[in-house]
C-alpha positions in Angstrom: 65.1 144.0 94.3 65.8 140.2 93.7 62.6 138.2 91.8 61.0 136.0 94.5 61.0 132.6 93.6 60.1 130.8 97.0 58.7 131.0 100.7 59.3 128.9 103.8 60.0 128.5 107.4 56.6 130.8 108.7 57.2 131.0 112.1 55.9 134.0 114.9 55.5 134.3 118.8 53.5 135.8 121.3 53.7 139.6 122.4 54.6 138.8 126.4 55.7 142.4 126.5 55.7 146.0 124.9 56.9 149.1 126.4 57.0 151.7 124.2 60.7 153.1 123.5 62.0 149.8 125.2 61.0 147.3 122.7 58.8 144.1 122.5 59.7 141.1 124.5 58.3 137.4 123.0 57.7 134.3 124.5 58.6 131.0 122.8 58.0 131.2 119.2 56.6 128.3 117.2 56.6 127.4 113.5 53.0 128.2 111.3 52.8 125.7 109.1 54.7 125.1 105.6 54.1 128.1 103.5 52.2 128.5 100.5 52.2 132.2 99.9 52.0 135.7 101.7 50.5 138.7 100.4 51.9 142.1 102.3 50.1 145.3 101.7 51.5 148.7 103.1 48.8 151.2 104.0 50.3 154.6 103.5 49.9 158.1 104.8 48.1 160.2 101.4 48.6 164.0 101.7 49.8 166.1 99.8 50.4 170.1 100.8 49.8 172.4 98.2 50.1 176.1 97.3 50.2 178.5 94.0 48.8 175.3 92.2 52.1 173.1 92.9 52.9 170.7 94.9 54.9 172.4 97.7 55.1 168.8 99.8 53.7 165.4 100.1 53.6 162.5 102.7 54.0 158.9 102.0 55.0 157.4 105.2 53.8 154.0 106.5 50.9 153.7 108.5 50.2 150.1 109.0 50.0 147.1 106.7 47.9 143.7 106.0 49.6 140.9 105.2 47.0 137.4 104.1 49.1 134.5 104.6 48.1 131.2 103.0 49.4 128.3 105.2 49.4 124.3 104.1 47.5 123.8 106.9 47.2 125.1 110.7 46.5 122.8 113.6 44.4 123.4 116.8 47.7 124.3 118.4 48.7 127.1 116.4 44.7 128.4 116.1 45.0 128.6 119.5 48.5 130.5 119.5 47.4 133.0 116.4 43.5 133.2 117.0 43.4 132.8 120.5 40.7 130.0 120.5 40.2 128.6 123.7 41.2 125.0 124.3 38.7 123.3 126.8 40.0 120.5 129.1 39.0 117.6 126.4 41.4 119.0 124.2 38.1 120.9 122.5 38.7 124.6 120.7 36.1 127.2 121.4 36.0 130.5 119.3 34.5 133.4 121.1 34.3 136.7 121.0 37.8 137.1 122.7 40.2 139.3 120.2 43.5 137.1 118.9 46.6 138.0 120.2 49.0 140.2 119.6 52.4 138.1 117.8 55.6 138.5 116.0 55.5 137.0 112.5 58.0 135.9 109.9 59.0 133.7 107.3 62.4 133.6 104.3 61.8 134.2 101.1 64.2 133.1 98.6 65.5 135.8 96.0 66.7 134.4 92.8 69.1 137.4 91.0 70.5 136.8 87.2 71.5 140.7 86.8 75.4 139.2 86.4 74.9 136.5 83.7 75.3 134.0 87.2 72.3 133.3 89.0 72.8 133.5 92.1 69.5 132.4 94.6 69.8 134.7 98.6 67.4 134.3 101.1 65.5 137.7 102.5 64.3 136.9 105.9 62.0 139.2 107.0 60.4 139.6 110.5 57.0 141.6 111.1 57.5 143.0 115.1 53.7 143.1 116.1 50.3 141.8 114.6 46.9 139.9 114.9 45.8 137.6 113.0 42.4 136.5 111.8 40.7 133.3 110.0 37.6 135.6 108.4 36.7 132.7 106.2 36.8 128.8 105.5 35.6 126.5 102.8 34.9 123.0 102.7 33.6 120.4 99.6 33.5 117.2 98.9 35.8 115.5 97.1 35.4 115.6 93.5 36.6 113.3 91.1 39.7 116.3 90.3 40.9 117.4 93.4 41.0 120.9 94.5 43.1 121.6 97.2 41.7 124.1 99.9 43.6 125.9 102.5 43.6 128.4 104.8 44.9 131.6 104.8 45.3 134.0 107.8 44.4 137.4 107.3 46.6 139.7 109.4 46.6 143.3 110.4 50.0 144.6 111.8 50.9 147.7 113.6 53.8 149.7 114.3 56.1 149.3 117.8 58.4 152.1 119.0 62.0 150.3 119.3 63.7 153.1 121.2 63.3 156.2 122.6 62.9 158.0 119.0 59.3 158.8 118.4 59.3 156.6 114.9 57.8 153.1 115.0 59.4 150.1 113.1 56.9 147.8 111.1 58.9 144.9 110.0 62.7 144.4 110.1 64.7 142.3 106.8 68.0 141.1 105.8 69.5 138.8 103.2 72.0 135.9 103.5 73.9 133.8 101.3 72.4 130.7 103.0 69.2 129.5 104.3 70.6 128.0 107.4 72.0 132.1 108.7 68.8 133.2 107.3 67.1 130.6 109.3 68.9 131.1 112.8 68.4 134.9 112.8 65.1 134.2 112.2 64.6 131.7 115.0 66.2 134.7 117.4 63.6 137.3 116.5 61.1 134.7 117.1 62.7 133.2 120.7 62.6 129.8 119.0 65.7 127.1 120.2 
């Protein structure tokens, strides 16, 4: 692993389609917002299978994972693409009880690597193949004679998709490149943006 050293290019799509063991088809992908920061959290299977006081096996395989992602701002638009809040016919958003829907997510981060004695900066796209997202809180203030900049960040809770006809789900799919723009572009095909 590279040291991370930068985020951008957030972008995700709706869920249009999921048969297991066939895939997940997207509609048109958007982008977020600018980034600010993502946290990703793996939740984990913990068991362990023991006999004669050893450790005869363990599991550790992924379960799921949250990921809170702090955007530089959202507009109604993408609310209503990631929250699902529902746009009334003057232009109004109304959130209700409805759950958000279901999305592809993704964003590059650049990797900066100095193992060499050259550093030498790669961009790790990654792309998360199914999750929801939630706004569970927001803060307002006045403004202060020092400014304190308050965003929002999206909570998300994503699940695992079967890909093929193996019974193993995928969670989230990554690769590096050299440059932003091919890191970028396949990107913008996992996300069915042109």
């Amino acid at each position: 692993m590279k040291a991370n050293v930068g985020m951008q290019y957030p972008v995700a799509a709706p869920i249009t389609d999921y048969t297991p063991g066939t895939g997940v088809t997207y509609g048109t992908g958007f982008v977020v917002s600018q980034a600010r920061g993502a946290s990703l959290n793996w939740e984990r299977e913990d068991g362990e299978f023991r006999g004669d006081d050893t450790r005869l096996d363990s599991m550790n395989g992924v379960l799921g994972y949250t990921l809170d992602f702090e955007a530089a701002g959202i507009s109604d638009n993408v609310r209503n693409k990631l929250l699902g809040e529902e746009v009334g016919n003057t232009d109004e958003y109304t959130i209700t009880d409805a759950s958000a829907p279901d999305v592809g997510f993704g964003y590059i981060k650049t990797m900066r690597d100095d193992s060499s004695g050259t550093v030498v900066e790669n961009y790790e796209a990654w792309w998360f193949w199914k999750m929801k997202f939630g706004l569970n809180s927001e803060e307002a203030r006045t403004k202060e004679r020092t400014i304190e900049w308050r965003v929002p960040t999206l909570n998300g809770v994503g699940d695992g998709v079967q890909l093929t006809a193996e019974k193993k789900l995928s969670f989230a799919t990554h690769k590096t490149f050299t440059t932003f723009a091919d890191a970028k572009a396949w990107l913008k095909t996992k996300a069915n943006i042109t």
